[in-house]
C-alpha positions as CSV (number, residue, x, y, z in Angstrom):
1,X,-2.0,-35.3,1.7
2,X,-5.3,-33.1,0.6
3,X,-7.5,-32.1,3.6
4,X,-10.6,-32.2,1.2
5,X,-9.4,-36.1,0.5
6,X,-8.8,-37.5,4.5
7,X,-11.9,-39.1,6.2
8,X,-13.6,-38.0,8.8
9,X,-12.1,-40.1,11.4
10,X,-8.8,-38.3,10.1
11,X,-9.6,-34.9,9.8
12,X,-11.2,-35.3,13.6
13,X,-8.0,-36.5,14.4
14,X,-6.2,-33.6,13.0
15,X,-9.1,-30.9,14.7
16,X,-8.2,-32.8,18.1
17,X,-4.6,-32.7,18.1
18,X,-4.5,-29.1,16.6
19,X,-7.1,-27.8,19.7
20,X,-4.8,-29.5,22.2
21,X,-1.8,-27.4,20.8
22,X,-3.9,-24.6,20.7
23,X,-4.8,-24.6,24.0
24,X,-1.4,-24.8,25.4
25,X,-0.1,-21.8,23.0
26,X,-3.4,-19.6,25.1
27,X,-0.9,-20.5,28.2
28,X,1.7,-19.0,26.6
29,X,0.1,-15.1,26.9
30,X,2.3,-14.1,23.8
31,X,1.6,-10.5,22.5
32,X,2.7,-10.7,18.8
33,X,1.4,-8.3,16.1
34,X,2.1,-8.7,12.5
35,X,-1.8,-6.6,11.6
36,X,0.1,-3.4,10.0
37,X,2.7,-3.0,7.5
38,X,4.9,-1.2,10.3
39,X,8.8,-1.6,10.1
40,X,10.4,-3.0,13.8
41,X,12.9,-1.2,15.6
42,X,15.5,-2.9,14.1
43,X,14.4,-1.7,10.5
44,X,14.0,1.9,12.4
45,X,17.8,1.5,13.1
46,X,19.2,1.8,9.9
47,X,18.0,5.5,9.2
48,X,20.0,6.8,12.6
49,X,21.8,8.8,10.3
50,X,18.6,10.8,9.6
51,X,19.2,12.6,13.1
52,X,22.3,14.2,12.6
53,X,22.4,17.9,13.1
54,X,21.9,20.1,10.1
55,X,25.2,22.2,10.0
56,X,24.3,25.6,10.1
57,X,26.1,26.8,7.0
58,X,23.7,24.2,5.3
59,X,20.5,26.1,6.4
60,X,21.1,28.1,3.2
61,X,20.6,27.9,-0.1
62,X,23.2,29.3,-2.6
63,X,21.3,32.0,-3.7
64,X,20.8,33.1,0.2
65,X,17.3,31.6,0.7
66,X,17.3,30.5,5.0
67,X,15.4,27.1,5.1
68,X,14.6,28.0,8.6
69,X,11.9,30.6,7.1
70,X,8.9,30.4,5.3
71,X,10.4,29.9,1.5
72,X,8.8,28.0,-1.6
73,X,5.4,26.5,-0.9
74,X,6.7,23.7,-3.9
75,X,9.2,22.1,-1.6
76,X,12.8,22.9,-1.6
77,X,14.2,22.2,-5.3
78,X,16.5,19.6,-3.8
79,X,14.0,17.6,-2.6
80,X,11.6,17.9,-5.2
81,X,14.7,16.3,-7.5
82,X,15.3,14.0,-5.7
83,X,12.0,12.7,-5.6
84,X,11.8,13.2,-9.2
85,X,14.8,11.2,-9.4
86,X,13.5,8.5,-7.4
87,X,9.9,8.4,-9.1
88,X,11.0,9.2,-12.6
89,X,8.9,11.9,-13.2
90,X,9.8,15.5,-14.6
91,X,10.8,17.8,-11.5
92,X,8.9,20.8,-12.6
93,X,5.6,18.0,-12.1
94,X,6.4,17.2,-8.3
95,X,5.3,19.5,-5.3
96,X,7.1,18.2,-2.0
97,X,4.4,18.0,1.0
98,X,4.6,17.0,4.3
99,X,4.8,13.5,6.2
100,X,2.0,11.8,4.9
101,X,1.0,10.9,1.2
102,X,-2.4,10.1,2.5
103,X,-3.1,12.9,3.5
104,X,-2.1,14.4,0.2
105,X,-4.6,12.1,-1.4
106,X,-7.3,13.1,1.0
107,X,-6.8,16.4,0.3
108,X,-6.5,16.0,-3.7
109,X,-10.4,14.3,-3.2
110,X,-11.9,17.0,-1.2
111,X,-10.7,19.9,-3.6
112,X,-12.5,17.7,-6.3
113,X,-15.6,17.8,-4.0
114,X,-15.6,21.8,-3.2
115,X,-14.3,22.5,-7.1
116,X,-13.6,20.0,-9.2
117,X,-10.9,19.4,-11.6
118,X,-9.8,21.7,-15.0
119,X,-12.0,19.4,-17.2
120,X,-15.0,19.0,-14.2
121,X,-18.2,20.5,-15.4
122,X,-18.6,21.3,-11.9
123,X,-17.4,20.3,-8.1
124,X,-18.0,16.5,-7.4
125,X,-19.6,17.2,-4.5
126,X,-22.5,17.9,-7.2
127,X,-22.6,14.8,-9.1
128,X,-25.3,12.2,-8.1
129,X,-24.5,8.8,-6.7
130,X,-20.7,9.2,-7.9
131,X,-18.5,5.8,-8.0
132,X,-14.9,5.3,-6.9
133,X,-13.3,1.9,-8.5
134,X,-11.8,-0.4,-5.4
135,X,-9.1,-2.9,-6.6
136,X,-9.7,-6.1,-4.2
137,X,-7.9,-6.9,-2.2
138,X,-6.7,-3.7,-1.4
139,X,-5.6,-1.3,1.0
140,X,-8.3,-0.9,3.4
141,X,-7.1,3.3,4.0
142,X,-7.7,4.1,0.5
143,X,-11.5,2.5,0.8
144,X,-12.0,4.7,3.9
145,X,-11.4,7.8,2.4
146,X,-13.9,7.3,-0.5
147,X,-16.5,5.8,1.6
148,X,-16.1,8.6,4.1
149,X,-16.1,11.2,1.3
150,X,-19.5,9.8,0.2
151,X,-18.7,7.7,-2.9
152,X,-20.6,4.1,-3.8
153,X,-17.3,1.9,-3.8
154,X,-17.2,-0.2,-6.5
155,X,-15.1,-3.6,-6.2
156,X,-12.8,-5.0,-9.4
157,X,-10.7,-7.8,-8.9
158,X,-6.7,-8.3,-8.4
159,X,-5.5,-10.5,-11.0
160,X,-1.5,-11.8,-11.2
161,X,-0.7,-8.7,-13.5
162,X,-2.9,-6.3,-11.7
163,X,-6.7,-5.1,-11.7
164,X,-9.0,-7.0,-13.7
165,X,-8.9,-4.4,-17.2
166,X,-12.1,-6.0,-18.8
167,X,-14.1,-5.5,-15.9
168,X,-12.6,-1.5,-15.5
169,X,-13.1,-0.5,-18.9
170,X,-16.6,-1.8,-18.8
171,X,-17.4,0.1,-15.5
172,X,-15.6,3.6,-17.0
173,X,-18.5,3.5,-19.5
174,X,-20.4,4.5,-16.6
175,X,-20.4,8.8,-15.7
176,X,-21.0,8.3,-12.4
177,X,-17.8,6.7,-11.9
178,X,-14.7,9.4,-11.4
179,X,-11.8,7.5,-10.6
180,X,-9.5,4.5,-9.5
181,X,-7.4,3.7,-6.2
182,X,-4.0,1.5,-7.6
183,X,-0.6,0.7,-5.7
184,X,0.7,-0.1,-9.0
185,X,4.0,-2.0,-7.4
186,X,4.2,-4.7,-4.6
187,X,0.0,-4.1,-4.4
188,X,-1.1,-4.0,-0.6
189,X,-1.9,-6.7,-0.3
190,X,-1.2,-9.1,-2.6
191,X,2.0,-7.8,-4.0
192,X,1.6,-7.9,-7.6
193,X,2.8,-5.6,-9.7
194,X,0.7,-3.9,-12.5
195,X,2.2,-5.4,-15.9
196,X,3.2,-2.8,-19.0
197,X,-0.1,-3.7,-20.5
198,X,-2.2,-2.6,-18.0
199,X,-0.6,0.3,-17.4
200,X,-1.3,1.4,-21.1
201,X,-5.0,0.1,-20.5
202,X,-5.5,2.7,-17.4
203,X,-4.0,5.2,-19.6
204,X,-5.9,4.9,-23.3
205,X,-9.3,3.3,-22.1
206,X,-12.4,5.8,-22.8
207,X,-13.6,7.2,-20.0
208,X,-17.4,8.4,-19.6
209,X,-16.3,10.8,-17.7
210,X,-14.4,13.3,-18.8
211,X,-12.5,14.4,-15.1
212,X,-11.8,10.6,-14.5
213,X,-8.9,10.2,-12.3
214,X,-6.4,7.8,-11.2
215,X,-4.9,8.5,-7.8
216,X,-1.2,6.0,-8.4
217,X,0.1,5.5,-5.2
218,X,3.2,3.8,-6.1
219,X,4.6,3.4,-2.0
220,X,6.5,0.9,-2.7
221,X,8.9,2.1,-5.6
222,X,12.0,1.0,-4.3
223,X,10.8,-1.9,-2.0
224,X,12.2,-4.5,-3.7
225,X,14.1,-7.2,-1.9
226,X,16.9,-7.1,-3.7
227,X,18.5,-6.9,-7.1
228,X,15.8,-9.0,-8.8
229,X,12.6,-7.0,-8.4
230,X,9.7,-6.0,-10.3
231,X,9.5,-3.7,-13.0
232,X,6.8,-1.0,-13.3
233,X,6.3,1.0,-16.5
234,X,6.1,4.4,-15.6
235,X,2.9,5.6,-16.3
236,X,3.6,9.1,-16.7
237,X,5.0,8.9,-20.3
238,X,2.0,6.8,-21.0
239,X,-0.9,8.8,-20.2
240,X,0.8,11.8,-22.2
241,X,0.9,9.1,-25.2
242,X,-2.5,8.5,-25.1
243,X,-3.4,12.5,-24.8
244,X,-4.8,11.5,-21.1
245,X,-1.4,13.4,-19.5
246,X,-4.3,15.0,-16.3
247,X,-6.0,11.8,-15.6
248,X,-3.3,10.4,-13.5
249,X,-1.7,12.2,-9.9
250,X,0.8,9.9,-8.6
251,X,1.4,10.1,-5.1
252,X,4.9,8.8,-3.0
253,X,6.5,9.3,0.5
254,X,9.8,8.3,2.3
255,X,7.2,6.6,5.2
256,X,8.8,3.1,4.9
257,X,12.1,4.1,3.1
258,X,13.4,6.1,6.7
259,X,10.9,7.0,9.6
260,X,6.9,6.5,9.1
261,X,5.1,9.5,10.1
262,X,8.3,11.6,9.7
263,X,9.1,11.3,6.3
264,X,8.2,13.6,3.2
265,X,5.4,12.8,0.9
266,X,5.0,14.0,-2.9
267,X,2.0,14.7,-5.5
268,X,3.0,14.8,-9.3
269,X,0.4,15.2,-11.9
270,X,0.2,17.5,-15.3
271,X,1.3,21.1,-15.3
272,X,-2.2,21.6,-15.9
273,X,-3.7,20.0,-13.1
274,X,-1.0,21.5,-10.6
275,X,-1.3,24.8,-11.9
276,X,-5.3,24.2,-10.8
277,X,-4.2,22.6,-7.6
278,X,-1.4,25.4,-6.8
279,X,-3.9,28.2,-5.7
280,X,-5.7,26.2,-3.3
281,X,-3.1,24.3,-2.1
282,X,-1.4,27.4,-1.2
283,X,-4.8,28.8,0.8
284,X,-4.2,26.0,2.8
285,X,-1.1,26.4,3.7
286,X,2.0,28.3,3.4
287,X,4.9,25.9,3.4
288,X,5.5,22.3,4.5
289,X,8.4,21.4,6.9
290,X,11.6,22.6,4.7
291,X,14.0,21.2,7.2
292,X,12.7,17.8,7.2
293,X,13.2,17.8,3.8
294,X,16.7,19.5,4.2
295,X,17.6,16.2,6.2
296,X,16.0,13.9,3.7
297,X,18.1,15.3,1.4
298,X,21.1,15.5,3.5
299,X,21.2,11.7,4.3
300,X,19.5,10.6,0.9
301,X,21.6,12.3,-1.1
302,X,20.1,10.6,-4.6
303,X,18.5,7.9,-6.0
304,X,21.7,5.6,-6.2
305,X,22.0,6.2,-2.7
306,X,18.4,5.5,-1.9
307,X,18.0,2.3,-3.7
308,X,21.5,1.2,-2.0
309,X,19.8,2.0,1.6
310,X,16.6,0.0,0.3
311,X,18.6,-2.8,0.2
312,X,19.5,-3.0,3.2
313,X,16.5,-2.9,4.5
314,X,15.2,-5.2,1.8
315,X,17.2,-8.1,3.0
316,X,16.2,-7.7,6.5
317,X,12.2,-7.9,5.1
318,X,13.1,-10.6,2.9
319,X,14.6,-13.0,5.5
320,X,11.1,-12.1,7.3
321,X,9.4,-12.9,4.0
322,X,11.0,-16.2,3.9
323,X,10.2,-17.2,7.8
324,X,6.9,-16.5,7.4
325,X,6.8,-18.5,3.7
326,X,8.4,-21.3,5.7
327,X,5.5,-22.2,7.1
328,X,2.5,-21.3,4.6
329,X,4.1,-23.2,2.3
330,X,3.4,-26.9,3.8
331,X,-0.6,-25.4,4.7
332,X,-0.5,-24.8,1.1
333,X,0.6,-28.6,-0.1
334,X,-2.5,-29.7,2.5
335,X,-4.7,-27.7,0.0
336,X,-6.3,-25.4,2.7
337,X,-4.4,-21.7,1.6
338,X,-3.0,-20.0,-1.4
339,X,-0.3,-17.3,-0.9
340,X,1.5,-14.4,-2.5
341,X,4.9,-14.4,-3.3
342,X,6.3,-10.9,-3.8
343,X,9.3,-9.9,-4.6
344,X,8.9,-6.7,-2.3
345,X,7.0,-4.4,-0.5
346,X,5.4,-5.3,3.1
347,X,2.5,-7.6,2.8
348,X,1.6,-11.1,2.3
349,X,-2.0,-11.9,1.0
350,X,-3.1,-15.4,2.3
351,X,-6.0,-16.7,1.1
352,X,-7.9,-19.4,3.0
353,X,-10.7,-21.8,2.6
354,X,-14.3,-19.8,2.0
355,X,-16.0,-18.6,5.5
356,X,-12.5,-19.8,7.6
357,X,-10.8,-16.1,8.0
358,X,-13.3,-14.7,10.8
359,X,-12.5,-17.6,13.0
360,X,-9.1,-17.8,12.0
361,X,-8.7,-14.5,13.0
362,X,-10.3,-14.6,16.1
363,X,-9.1,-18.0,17.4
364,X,-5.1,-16.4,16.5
365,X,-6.4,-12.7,18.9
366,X,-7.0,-15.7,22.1
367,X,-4.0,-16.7,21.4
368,X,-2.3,-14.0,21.5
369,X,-1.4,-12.7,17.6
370,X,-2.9,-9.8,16.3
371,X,-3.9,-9.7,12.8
372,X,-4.5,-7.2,9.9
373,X,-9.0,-7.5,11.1
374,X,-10.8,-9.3,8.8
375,X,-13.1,-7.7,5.4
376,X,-10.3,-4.7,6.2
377,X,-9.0,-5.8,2.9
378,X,-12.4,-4.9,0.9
379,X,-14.8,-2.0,0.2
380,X,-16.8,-1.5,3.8
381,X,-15.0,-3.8,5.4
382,X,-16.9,-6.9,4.0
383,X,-14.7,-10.1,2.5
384,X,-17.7,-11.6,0.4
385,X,-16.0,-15.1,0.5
386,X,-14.7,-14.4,4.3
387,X,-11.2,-16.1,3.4
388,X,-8.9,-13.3,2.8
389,X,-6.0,-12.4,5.7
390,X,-3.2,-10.0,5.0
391,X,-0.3,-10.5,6.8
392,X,2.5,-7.6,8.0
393,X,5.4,-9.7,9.1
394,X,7.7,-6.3,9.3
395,X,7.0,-5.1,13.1
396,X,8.2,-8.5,14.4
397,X,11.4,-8.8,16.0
398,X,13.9,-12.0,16.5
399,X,11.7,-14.7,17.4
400,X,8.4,-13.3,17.3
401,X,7.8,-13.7,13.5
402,X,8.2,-17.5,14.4
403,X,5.9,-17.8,17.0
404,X,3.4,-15.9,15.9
405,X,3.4,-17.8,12.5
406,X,3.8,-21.3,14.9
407,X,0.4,-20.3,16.2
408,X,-1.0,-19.6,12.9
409,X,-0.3,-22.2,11.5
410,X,-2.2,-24.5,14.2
411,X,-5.1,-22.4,14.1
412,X,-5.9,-22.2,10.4
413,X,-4.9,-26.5,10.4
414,X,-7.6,-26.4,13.0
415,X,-10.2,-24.1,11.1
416,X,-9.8,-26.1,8.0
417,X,-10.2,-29.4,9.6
418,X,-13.6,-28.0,11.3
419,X,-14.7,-26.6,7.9
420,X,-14.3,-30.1,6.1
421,X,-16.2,-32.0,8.7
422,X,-19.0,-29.6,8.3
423,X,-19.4,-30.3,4.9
């Protein structure tokens, strides 16, 4: 059964049973958030171990360097390996920052804006009307730091294998454009992951500009579910191959592997670019916090170890994952939603029918479910076909996840029977 093939008399049938459920889940008061990709206290739980005491003998290194004092602005070496481990990327690339890779991204922007890059003819912040290239959907923190930092954002289209390459190497023609936002694996959103061709695409396509950049923030490295997830090439190797090695600065954390907000975040980019970067970083600030990373390491211990922790937590998402499938997937046999299906990361990208998101997503705040607001997932806020909801189903806790998706459910049957009798 097709919504777009019932009658009228059926789909009024269908609007009036739906707002009599709907009215009787507003009774309910619920409180149920699934708007941010935030891991629930449960998910919290398995990085206890990350509180342990640091021994004190450990607060040294072997060459006598105390990690309770200001030491190597860099990041301890441990931590930098590790992280070069994890990322596959050479160590002598990676400087170890603090707790937030956004922050790290920020920053990278507004040195471009006071002095540009080692190829810049001069600091951004003197180039006219420059462009910033906005994967959509995408992740609505990445749009707000261009946007506030005064670039025209410039939308190009998710596809299955990842941004749409025609429509990005046709836009790189232009000089006004300087860079690219891409979460390369388990996309926020949608959770696709960038295929081996279009990682090679990013690195050899000509570029009007010669300081172009791409700003890889590959958060999700290690998210898969389980055995079975997606490969990334590394694009690293690639952009040396095609003699574009200081185009790319990838950009990591631990925020979702142990505690958001106090984790440890990591740039890596060319020696060229970092030997740029180093003197200004290092105005800004002497050293990040050593012993956080100390206890990263500590509990870490390498990238076998990591991937082994991320699946435990994998296969506490994925039975969330599979709730929340549970019951898009019948919406989706009705015809009136399409959804991802990732094999990791945090997010699920619904897509509705066209101008049904806005009252989906306020009809499902009455009720008590907090969504990820609507347009959040596009450049300044705006979904042109208003039909897009991302869904975070990771903060929810035994029965919530159910609920909230009950309530859902009902809402966008109801929307979508209201849409086809306005046709």
């Amino acid at each position: 059964m097709l919504y777009r093939e019932l009658s009228a008399q059926e789909l009024s049938f269908i609007r009036d049973g739906k707002r009599a459920a709907y009215e009787e889940y507003k009774k309910r008061g619920c409180k149920l958030d699934i708007s941010r990709g935030k891991p629930s206290a449960d998910l919290l739980d398995l990085s206890e171990g990350l509180l342990s005491p640091i021994p004190r003998i450990e607060y040294c290194t072997p060459t006598g360097e105390d990690y309770r004092n200001y030491c190597e602005p860099d990041g301890i070496p441990e931590m930098r390996r590790l992280f070069s481990d994890i990322f596959e990327i050479p160590y002598n690339n990676v400087i170890v920052g603090g707790n937030s890779s956004l922050q790290l991204m920020y920053d990278c922007l507004c040195r471009a804006l006071l002095f540009g890059f080692v190829d810049s003819k001069r600091p951004w912040v003197e180039e006219k009307n420059r462009k910033w290239l906005c994967i959509t959907p995408g992740y609505d923190r990445h749009f707000a730091i261009t946007e506030k930092l005064g670039f025209e954002l410039v939308s190009v289209p998710m596809k299955a294998d990842g941004p749409d390459m025609d429509i990005v190497e046709e836009l790189v023609k232009d000089s006004a454009v300087k860079g690219i936002w891409c979460v390369p694996k388990y996309s926020n959103p949608t959770g696709n992951t960038y295929s081996d061709e279009v990682v090679r695409r990013l690195c050899r396509m000509k570029t009007a500009a010669p300081d172009f950049r791409i700003m890889w923030d590959n958060a999700y490295a290690v998210h898969d579910f389980d055995d079975d997830g997606d490969k990334l090439l590394n694009i690293v190797p690639e952009a040396i191959a095609a003699g574009h090695e200081n185009r790319v600065f990838c950009f990591g954390s631990t925020s979702k592997i142990t505690y958001p907000g106090g984790g440890i975040a990591m740039i890596a980019a060319s020696e060229e670019n970092l030997n740029y970067l180093r003197p200004l970083m290092h105005t800004q600030i002497i050293c990040y916090d050593k012993l956080n990373q100390l206890r990263h390491v500590r509990y870490l211990k390498d990238k076998q170890n990591t991937v082994a922790h991320m699946r435990l937590l994998g296969g506490e998402i994925k039975k969330k994952f599979e709730t929340a499938k549970s019951y898009l997937a019948p919406l989706k046999d009705l015809g009136i939603l399409e959804y991802t299906d990732p094999k990791g990361g945090y997010f699920i990208s619904v897509d509705l029918l066209p101008g049904c998101a806005s009252r989906v997503y306020n009809l499902a705040k009455e009720a008590g479910v907090t969504l990820t607001k609507v347009g959040a997932t596009f450049p300044y806020g705006k979904d042109p076909e208003d039909k897009n909801l991302r869904l975070a189903v990771t903060f929810t806790q035994g029965d919530e996840l159910k609920t909230a998706m009950e309530i859902l459910s009902c809402v966008i049957c109801l929307v979508s029977a209201e849409h086809y009798l306005q046709q």
